[in-house]
N, C-alpha and C positions, 0 to 999 in steps of 0.2 A: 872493879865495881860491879860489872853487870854480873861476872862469876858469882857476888856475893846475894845479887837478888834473885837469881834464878829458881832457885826452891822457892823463894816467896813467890817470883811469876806464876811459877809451873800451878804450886798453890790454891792461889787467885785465880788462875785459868780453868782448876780443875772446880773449883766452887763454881763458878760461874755458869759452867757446862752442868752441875748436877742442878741448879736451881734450875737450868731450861729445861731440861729432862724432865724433872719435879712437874713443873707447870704445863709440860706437854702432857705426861702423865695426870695431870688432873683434868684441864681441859677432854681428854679422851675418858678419862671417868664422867666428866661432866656431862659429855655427848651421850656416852650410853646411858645412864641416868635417862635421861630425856628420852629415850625411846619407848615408843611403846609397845615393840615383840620383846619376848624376852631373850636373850644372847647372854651365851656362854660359851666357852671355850674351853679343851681339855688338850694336853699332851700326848704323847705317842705312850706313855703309860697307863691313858686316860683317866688320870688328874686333871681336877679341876683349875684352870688359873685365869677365867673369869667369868663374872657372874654379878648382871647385874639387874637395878634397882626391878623392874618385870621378872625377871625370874626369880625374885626372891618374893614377892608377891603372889606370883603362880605356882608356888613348891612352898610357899609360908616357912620357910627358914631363909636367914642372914647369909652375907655373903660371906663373913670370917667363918660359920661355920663350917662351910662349904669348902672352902681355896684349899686345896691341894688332896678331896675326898675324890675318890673315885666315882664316877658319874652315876654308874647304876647300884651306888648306894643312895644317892641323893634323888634322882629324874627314875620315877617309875610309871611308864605309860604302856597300853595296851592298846590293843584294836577292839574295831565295836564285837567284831568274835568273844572276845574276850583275851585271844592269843596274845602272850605278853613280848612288848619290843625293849630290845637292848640296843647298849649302844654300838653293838658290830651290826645292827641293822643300817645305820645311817654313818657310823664314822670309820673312816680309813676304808670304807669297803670297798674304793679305786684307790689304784697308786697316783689319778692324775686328779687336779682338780675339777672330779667333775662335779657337780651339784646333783645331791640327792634330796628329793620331794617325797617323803611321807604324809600322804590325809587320812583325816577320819580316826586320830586316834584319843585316847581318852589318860586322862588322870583323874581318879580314883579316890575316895577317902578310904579309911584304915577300915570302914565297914562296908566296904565294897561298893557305896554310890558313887556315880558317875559325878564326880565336882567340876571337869571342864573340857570342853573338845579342841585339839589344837591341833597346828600341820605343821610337819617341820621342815626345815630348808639346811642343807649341812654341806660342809665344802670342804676339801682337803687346803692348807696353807703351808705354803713350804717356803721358808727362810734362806737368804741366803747363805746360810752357813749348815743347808738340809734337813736344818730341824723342821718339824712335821707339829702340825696344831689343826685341831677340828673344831671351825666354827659353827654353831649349830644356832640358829633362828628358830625361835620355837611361835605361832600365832595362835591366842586366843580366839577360836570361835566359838565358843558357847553361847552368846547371844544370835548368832548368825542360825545356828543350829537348833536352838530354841525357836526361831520363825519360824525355821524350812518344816520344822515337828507338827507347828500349829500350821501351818500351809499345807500341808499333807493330810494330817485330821481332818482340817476344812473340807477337802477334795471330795477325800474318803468320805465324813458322811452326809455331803450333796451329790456324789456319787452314788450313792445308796439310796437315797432319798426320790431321786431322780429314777431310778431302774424301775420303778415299782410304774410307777403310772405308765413311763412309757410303755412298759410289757403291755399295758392292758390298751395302751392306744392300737398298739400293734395288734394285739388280737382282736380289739375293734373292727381293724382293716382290712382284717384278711378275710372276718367274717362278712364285711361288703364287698370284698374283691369275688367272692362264692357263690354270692349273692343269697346270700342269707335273709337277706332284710330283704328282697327283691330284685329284679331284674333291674342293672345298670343302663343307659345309654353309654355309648363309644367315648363322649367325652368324661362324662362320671367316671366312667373304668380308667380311661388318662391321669385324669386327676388323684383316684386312690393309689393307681400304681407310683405316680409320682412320690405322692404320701407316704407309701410303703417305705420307697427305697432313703428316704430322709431319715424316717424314724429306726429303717437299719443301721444307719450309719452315726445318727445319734447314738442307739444299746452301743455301737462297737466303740466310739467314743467313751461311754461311761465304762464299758467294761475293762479300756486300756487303762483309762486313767485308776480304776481301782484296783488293776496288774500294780501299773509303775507306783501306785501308796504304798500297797505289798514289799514291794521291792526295796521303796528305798526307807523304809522301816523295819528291812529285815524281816517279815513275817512271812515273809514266802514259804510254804510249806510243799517239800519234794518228798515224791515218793519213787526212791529208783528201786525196779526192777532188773531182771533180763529181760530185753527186748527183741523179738526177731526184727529184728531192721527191713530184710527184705519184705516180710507179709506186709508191717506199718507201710513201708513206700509203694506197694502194690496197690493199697486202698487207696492212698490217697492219692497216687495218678489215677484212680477210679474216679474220684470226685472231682480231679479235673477235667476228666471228657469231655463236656459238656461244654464249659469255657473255652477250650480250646479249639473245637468245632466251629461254636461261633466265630470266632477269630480266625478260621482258616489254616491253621497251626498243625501241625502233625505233633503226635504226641503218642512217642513208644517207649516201653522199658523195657529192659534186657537184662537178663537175670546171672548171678556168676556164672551159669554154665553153658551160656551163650555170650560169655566174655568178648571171645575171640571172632566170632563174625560178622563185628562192626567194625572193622580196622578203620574208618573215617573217626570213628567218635572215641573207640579206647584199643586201640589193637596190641592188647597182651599176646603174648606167645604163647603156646601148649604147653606147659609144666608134668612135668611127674606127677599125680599129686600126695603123694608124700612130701613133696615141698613144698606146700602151700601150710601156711600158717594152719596149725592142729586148732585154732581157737575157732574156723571157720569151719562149720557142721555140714559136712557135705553138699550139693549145690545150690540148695535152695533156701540159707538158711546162714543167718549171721547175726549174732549176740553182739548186742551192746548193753551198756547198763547208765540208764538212763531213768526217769521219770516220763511212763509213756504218752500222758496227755501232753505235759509240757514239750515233750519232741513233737508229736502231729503237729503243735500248733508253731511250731519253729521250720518245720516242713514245710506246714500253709503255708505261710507269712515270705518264705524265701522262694518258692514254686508259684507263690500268688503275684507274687512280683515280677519275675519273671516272664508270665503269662501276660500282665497287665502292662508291661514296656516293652515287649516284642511284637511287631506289626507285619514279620514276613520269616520263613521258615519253619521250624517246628524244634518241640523239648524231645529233647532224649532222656530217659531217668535209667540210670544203669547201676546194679552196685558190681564193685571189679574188686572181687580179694585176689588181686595178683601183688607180685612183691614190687616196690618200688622199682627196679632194676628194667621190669619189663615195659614201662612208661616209655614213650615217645621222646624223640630229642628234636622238639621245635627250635627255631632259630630264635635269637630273642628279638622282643619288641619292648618299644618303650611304652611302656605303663605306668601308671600309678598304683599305689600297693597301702594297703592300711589294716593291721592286724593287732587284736585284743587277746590279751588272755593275763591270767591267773598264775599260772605254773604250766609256762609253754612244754609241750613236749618235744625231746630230746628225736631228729631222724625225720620228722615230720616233712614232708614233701609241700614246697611253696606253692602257692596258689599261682604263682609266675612263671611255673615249669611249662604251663600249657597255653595255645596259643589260639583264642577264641577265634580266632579269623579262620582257623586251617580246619574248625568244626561244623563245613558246609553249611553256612547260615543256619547253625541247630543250635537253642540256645538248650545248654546239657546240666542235669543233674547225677552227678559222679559221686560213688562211695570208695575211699579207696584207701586199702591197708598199709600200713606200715609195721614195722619191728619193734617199733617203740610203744605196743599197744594201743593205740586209738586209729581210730576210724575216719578218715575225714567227708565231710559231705558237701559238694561243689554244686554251687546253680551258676553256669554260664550262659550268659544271652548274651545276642545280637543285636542290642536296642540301642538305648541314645548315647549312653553309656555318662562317665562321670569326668567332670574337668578334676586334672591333679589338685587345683586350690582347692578344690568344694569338699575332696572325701574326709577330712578332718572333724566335718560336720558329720559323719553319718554316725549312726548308732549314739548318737546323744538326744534326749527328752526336745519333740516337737521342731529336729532336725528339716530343715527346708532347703533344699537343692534345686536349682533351677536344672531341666532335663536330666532329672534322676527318679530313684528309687523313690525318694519322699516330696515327689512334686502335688502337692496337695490338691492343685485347681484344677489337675487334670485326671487323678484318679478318687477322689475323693480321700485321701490315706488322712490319718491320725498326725502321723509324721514321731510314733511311739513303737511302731512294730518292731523297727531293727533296737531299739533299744533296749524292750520286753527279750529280744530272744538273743540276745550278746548278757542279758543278769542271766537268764535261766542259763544258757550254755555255761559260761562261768560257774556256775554255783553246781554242774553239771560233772565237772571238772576237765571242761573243755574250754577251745578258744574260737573266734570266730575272725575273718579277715574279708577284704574284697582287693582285688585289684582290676584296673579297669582304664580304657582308652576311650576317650571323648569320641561319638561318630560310629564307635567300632561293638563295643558292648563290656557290660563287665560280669566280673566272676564274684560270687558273695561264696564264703564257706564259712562251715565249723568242724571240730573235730567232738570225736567222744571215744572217752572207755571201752575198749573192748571187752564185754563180759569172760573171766576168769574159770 
């Protein structure tokens, strides 16, 4: 008897099992439906096999039309460059599940306006049975980015609007600090100096804030040349004499071919020099290819600092075209480490190779070669230095650090410098980094191109 009903069990068993499935299945359609990023999914052939109700909204085609196309026939996005992304940008480009974040990119209409900005989030998913699927979360910002546009314009032209008067208070000032208008008393001259120094740091204010519109409206306009690097950093340790003096500070630079007779701060060895990099022009003299204002003022900003958080010792500014190999083998120490960039270079010598304690309380500005073409340029000081939680903050818009670089209440800073000179360096086609011990000091760098 039971012989005779088992087909019909098995049957009934097997219906029953596909209506849960059915209503799991819908239930899970249901849920994405309801979301509001849009989420899609392809195969290891990268076929489409899901796609729902927001993505078909954000691409304006259906999801039957879609199930089984290959993604970048259907998902066409670019960067604000304009440089177009596919989908080996974000899918399968680990073997593990790791999640990949793309921002800042755009979809497009068929005449080329910008119809929406979105960021994506994508993750390898792998089956028990090792099949491989890429989930990709795609987030509409277009209204977000529409704000941030009109926030930025705002800026920009109260920015602008703002520079004008102030130039002319300040020229007000100085012509009573001269005494233009007449002889001051002690406490008058107190007062306009005070005056003075307000109204400088208001310009440098309005001038950051119309850097960073620039920037993050992409209108930054570069102008790279070949730069001697060595003359640029010869000036501007000129123009810091003066600050440094007042502070007590020792402040020397050492040129490549007095490399070798500071063994405390970079003690290369004597080379052939045939073997020194052909790209370095005899000793007084090293190409890089840069935008030269934008570098000065990425030179201030990181020597400025320096100056401005060091209370005992002195700056050494040295550039060393020696090879990597001739570097010092510090012992290591525990630091914190935090670096940016665009298109790291390949050889590059870590900012964590050198060991700011063993630089005779000298907080050091270092240029130094590598094989991989770029230059790097190191400000080490001996100051208050940075807690590992806190560097995360640095080089972000209006970044605030208690006993750091962007301590606002005690140097009067913007708290926009390192972020102004981490867009130019990137755009540069360099990167920038710090690492640094709380108590002990820390080290800011960037690298650049070596002119060809």
């Amino acid at each position: 008897m039971d012989d005779q009903n088992l087909p019909k069990n098995i049957a009934k068993e097997i219906y029953k099992r596909s209506v849960e499935l059915l209503r799991q299945r819908q239930r899970f359609e249901q849920l994405l439906s309801g979301v509001s990023e849009a989420v899609l999914a392809v195969d290891q052939d990268l076929k489409i096999t899901i796609f729902n109700k927001a993505a078909e909204r954000m691409f304006n085609v259906t999801a039957t039309e879609v199930l089984g196309r290959n993604i970048d026939e259907v998902v066409h996005l670019e960067e604000l460059s304009g440089e177009g992304v596919t989908s080996k940008d974000f899918c399968f480009t680990y073997t593990s599940p790791q999640v990949v974040e793309l921002n800042d990119l755009v979809i497009k209409t068929p005449n080329g306006q910008i119809a929406r900005y979105v960021t994506i989030k994508s993750s390898n998913i792998i089956s028990s049975d090792t099949t491989k699927e890429c989930l990709v979360t795609m987030t509409d910002m277009t209204r977000e980015k529409l704000l941030e546009n009109l926030k930025d314009e705002f800026i920009s032209v109260t920015s602008h609007e703002l520079r004008t008067p102030m130039t002319i208070i300040k020229n007000y000032l100085w012509m009573m600090a001269s005494s233009r208008g007449g002889q001051l008393t002690a406490i008058q001259k107190n007062y306009v100096t005070k005056a003075q120094k307000g109204v400088e740091r208001m310009l440098k204010l309005i001038n950051d804030m119309l850097d960073v519109s620039k920037i993050d409206q992409n209108r930054v306009e570069l102008h790279p040349t070949t730069v001697d690097l060595v003359k640029l950093l010869t000036d501007v340790v000129d123009d810091f004499k003066g600050k440094t003096e007042e502070k007590g500070l020792k402040l020397e630079f050492v040129t490549p071919a007095l490399c070798h007779p500071v063994p405390s701060v970079i003690p290369c060895v004597t080379r052939d020099p045939g073997s020194m990099d052909p790209r370095f022009h005899g000793d007084d003299t090293l190409l890089v290819r840069a935008d030269e204002d934008k570098l000065r003022e990425i030179i201030v900003n990181f020597l400025g600092n320096a100056v401005k958080f060091t209370e005992h010792g002195g700056i050494v500014v040295s550039v060393a075209p020696c090879h990597p190999d001739s570097s010092p083998r510090h012992p290591e120490r525990s630091e914190g480490s935090l670096a940016y960039s665009r298109a790291t270079a390949n050889g590059l010598m870590s900012a964590g190779d050198r060991n700011p304690a063993s630089l005779d309380s000298s907080p050091t500005l270092r240029v130094q070669n590598d094989t991989g073409g770029q230059v790097k340029v190191s400000v080490t000081d001996t100051g208050k230095g940075i807690a590992p939680e806190d560097l995360e903050k640095l080089f972000h818009k209006f970044s605030r650090v208690n006993n750091s670089y962007t301590t606002a209440a005690e140097a009067g800073g913007t708290g926009l410098g390192l972020y102004i000179s981490k867009s130019l360096v990137e755009r540069m086609g360099g990167e920038v980094g710090v690492t640094s011990t709380e108590g002990q000091g820390s080290t800011f760098w960037f690298t650049l191109p070596i002119a060809s």
